[in-house]
N, C-alpha and C positions, 0 to 999 in steps of 0.2 A: 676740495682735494679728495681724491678716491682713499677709501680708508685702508687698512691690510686686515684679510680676514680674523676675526677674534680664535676660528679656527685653529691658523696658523703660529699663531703667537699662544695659542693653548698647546702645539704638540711637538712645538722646533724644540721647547728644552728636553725633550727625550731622546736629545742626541747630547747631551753634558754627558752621558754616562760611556758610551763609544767613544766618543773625543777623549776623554780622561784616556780610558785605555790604550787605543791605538794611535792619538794625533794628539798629547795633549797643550802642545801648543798654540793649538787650533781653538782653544776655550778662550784665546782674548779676543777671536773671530767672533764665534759665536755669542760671547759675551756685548760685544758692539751689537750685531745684529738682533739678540732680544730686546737689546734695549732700546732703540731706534724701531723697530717695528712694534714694540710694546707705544712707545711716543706718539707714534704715528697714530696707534688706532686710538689713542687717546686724545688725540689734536679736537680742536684747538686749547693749545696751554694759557694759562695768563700769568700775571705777573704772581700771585699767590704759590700757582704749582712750580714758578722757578724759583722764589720763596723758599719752599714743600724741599725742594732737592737739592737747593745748598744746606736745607736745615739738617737731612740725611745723611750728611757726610762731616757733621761739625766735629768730631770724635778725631776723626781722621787730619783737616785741615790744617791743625799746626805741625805736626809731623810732616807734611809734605813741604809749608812754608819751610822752614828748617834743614831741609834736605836739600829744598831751590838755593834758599841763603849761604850754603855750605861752600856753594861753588866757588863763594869766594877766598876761601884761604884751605879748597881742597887742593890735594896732590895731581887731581886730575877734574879739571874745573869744567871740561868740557860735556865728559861723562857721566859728572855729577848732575849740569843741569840737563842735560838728556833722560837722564831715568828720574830728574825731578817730574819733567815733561810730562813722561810716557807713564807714570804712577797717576798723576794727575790725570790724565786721561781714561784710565783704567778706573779711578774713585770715581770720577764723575758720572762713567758707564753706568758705575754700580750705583749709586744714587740714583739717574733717572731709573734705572730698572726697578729698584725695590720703592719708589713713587709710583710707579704707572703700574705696576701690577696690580696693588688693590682695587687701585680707582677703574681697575678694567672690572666689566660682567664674564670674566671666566668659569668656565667651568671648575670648581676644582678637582671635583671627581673623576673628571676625563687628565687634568695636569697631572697630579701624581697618580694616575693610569699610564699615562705615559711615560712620567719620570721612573718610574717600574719597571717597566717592559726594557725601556732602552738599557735601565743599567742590569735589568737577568741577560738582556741580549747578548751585552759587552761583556759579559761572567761569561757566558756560557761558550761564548769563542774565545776566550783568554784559557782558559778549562781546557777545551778541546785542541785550542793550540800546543798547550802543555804535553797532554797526551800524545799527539801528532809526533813531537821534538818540532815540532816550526814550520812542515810544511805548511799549515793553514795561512798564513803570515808574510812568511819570511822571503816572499817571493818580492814586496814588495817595499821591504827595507834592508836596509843592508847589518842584519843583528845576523847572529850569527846563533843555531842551537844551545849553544852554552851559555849565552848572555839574554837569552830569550825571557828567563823569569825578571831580568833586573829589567828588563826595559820595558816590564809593565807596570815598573813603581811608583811611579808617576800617578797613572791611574790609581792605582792601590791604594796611593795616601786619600787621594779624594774622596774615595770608595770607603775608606775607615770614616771620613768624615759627618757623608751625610748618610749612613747605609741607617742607622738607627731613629735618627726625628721622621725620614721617608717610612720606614717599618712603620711608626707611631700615628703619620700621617694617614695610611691609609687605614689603619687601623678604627681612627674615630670615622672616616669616610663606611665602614662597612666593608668595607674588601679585606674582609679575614683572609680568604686563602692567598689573593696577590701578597700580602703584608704578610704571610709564610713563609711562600716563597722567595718575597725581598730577603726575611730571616736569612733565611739558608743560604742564600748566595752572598750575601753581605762576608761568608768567612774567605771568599776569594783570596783576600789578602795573604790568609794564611798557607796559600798554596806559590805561592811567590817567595820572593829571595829577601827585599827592604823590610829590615826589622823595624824602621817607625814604623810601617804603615801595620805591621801587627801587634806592636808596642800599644799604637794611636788604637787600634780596635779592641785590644785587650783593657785598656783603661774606661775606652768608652761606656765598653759592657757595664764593668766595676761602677762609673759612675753614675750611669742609670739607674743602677740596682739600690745603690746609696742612697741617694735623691728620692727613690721611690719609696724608700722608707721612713728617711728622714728630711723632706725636703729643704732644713736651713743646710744643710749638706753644700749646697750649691753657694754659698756665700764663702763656705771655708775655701772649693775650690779657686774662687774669685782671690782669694789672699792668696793661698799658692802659688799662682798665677806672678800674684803681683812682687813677692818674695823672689822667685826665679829671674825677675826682672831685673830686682837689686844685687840679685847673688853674685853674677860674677867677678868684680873686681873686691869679693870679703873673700870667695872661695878659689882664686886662681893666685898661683899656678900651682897647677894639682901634682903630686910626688910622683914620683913612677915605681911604685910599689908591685909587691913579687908579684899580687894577682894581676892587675895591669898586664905586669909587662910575658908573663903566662899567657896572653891573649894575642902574642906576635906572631905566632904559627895558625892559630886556631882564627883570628879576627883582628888581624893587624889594622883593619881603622877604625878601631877605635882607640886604638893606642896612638894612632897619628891625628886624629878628631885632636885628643888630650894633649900633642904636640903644638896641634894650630891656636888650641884655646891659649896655652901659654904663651905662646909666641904672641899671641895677640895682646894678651895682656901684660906684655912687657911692652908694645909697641903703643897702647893706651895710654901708659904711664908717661908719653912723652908729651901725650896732649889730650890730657883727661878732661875738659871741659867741652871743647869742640867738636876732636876726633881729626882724621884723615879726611873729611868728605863723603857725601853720597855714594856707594857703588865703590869707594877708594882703595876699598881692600887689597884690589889687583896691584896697585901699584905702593904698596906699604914699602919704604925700604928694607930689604932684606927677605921680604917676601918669596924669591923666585927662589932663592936660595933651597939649598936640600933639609927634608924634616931629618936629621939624626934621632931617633928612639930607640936606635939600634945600643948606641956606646950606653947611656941611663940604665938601660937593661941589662950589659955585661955582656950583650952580644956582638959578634963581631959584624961587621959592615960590610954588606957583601959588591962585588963589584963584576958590571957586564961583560960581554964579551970587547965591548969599544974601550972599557976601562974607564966608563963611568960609573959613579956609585949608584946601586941599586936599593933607590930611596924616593919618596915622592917628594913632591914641591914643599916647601915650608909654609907657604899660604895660599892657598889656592882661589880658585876665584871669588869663592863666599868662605867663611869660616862654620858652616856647619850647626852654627848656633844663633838665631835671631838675637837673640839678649846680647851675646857678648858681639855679635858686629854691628849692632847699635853702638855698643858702649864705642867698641874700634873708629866707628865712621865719622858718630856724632854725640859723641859723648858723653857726659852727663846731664847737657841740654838736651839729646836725643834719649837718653833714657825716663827723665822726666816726662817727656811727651811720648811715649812709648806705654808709659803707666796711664797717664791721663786717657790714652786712647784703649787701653784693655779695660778698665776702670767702667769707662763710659757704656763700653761695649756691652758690658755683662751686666751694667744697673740698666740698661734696657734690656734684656734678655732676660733677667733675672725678677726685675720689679714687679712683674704682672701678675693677674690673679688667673691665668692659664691653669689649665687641670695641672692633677700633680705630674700625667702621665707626660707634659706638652713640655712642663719646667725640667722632667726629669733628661727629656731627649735634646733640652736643647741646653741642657747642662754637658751631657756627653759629647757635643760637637766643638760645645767647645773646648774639653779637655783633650780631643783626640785631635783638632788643630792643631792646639799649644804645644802637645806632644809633638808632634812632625816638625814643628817651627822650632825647636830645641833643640832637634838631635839630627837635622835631615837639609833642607833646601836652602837656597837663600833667601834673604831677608825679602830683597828686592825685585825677585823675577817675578814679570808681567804674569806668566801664565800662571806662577804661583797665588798671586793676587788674585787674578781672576776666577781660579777656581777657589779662592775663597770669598769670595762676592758672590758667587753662583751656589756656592755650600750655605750663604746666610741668605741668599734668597730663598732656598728651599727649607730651609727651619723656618722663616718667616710664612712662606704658604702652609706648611703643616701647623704651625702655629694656628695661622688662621682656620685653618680645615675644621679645629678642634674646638672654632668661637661659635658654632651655629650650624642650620642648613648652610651647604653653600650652592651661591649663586650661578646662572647660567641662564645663555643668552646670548645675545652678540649686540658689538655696538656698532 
């Protein structure tokens, strides 16, 4: 079987950071295709390496079972086993991927040369597009000047993600000035609109810096973690207090975030063990209904010109918050398995005897995910996943950059 060059499969992930920004849907593409052309040059497998890559994904697997099993007494049983499906397919990408990248002779120093390049590339047209007002762009989607910073959030969150273990990576590789430059453009985010993705880069920094001074630091993180998990059905439903509701003119979603959350956890309480289903959120009853935050506040409720009221949806497609639409979807069996899989995640990440500089960045990535998954996307989008499969493969090559020479070659 003709194999794919080692080349190729060293320089395709220098488009994760383009894709983030301007396609980032386009990263469960890409996500298939590393991993499949990583396979290939790796062929022939045996039964060990498929072994190798269901043992890569055991963290993950009962959470997905659980989501497949949901269909049965979800609200919408067809949707639920669809995104059981299409998760499944996504974890499994991410397993072969992070199996077949070691066992490749990559270069590393040319990988995170590329993983570099591509995300200052994708800075430095998201930058110039800013500058621009959008002509650079805007020619080719239908965003409009005004909505041009939000619709690089996307990118941004991924970009808060892996901007620091990349710095760290090339940093032990010897590429001080690229790993500068990564520096300086990693604050991208902060030139954009989505407060996680500045939130997620602002914490990241904070926990690098911790770690690198105290490394059992990273352990406390791993409990916060797992406290935030259990928080929402002790801490909900949150009051609507003067400063809150002070935030209606200035940052009204967040005061409808704190709408969805309550609603949700009124809507938990009807079935706090199972939940609604996989994905079930869309169809909660009572969901479509209007958020009122307006009347809690003492404000008055404004209405359109059609003489509907001028209010968003009461639940919209995701609730804004992983924790609490776990709790929503699949309830207190999905929150269990929810802990078990953060748990798992971070006693491998965490366990090693990696330098402090390798624990300390791949402490920060994980803080600056959990950030974004708290306050920003949903739980279950594909391209979400996937660019978090793609953010833990790159802490895992800077990981590895950090164990030795590295390798190069072709196989």
């Amino acid at each position: 079987m003709p194999r794919i060059p080692s080349t190729l499969v060293t320089y395709l992930p220098a488009l994760i950071g383009p894709l983030a920004y301007l396609a980032p849907k386009g990263l469960t593409i890409l996500l298939g295709l590393l991993a499949l052309s990583a396979l290939w040059t790796a062929w022939p497998l045996n039964g060990r390496d498929a072994r190798s890559i269901w043992r890569t994904g055991w963290p993950v697997w009962p959470l997905l079972a659980l989501g497949l099993a949901s269909g049965l007494w979800s609200v919408v049983p067809d949707i639920s086993a669809q995104k059981a499906g299409q998760l499944f397919a996504v974890a499994t990408l991410g397993c072969a991927l992070l199996h077949a990248w070691p066992q490749l002779a990559l270069d590393r120093r040319r990988l995170l040369t590329g993983l570099a390049l591509g995300w200052a590339l994708a800075a430095i047209v998201v930058l110039a597009d800013l500058a621009l007002a959008g002509r650079l762009t805007t020619w080719a989607r239908p965003v409009s000047a005004d909505w041009l910073a939000a619709a690089y959030s996307r990118g941004a969150a991924v970009h808060a993600i892996v901007a620091l273990p990349l710095v760290i990576g090339l940093w032990h590789q010897k590429l001080r000035a690229l790993a500068g430059v990564t520096l300086v453009l990693a604050l991208t985010p902060f030139a954009l609109e989505q407060v996680a993705a500045k939130l997620a880069l602002a914490l990241a920094v904070i926990t690098m810096v911790a770690v690198l001074l105290l490394p059992a630091l990273r352990w406390l993180l791993l409990a916060l973690q797992l406290v935030a998990i259990v928080l929402p059905p002790l801490l909900l439903p949150l009051p609507y207090t003067d400063g809150l509701c002070g935030l209606i003119e200035t940052k009204a979603s967040v005061v409808h975030r704190v709408s969805i959350w309550n609603f949700a956890h009124d809507r938990w309480a009807e079935r706090p063990w199972l939940g609604w289903g996989l994905d079930g959120t869309r169809a909660v009853p009572g969901g479509t209904g209007y958020a009122d935050f307006m009347t809690p506040c003492g404000r008055a409720v404004k209405t359109l010109p059609s003489g509907r009221l001028d209010l968003p949806q009461q639940l919209p497609l995701h609730t804004h918050n992983a924790a609490v639409q776990v709790w929503l979807e699949l309830g207190i069996a999905g929150a269990l398995t929810v802990l078990w899989l953060v748990a798992a995640l971070a006693w491998r990440g965490f366990a090693g005897f990696e330098p402090r500089a390798t624990q300390a960045a791949t402490a920060a990535a994980a803080a600056a995910l959990f950030a974004i998954a708290v306050i920003s996307f949903g739980a279950w989008q594909t391209w979400w996943w996937s660019a978090a499969v793609l953010a833990l493969g790159i802490v895992a090559l800077t990981r590895q950059s950090s164990g030795g020479n590295p390798t190069s070659g072709a196989r």
